[in-house]
N, C-alpha and C positions, 0 to 999 in steps of 0.2 A: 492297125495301130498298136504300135508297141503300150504294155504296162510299165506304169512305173510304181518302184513301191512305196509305202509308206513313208520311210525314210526319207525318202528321196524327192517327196513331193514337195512345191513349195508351199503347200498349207501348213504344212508339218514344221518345217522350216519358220514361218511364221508365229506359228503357235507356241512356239519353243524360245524363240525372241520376245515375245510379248511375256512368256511367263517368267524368265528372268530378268526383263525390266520391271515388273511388277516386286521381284524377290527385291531388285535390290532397292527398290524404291522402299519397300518397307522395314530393310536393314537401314537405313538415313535415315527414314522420322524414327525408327527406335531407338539408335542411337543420340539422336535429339532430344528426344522425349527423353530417355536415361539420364542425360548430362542435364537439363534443366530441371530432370527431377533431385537428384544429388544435390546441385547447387541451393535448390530452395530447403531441403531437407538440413543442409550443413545452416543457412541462414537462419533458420527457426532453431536450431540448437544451439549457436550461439547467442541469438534473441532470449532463449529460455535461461541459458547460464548467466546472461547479465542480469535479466531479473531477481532469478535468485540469488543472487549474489548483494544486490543491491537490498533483499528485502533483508538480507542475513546482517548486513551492514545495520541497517535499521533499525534491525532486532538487538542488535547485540551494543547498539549506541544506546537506548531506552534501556539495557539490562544496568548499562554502567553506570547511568544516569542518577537509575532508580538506588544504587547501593551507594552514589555518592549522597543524594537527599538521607537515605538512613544511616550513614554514618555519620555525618554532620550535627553536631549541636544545634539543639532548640531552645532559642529564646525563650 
């Protein structure tokens, strides 16, 4: 009975398919996982700018407020 080598076997052959379905399988979920992390990343940072924005609003309405009451005459 002839040898066959390494290469040549179909274990080898298999082995070699199973571990590139495994790569690419885990190039998908990372780039999955990447894009959903990005996206949620980008959502919380505009989430964070409208608050502060919102709170600066606020702040800056109660500053005007306050120098309108002390400019105003007192009965």
């Amino acid at each position: 009975m002839k040898k066959v080598g390494p290469f040549r076997s179909i274990r080898f052959k298999f082995v070699i398919i199973y571990v590139l379905l495994i790569l690419v399988a885990m190039q998908i979920i990372g780039v999955y996982f990447v894009r959903k992390l990005e996206t949620e990343l980008v959502q919380n940072f505009k989430n964070s700018l409208n608050e502060r924005v919102t709170l600066l609003a606020y702040n800056v309405e109660q500053a005007m407020n306050r120098e309108r009451d002390e400019k105003s005459p007192t009965l």
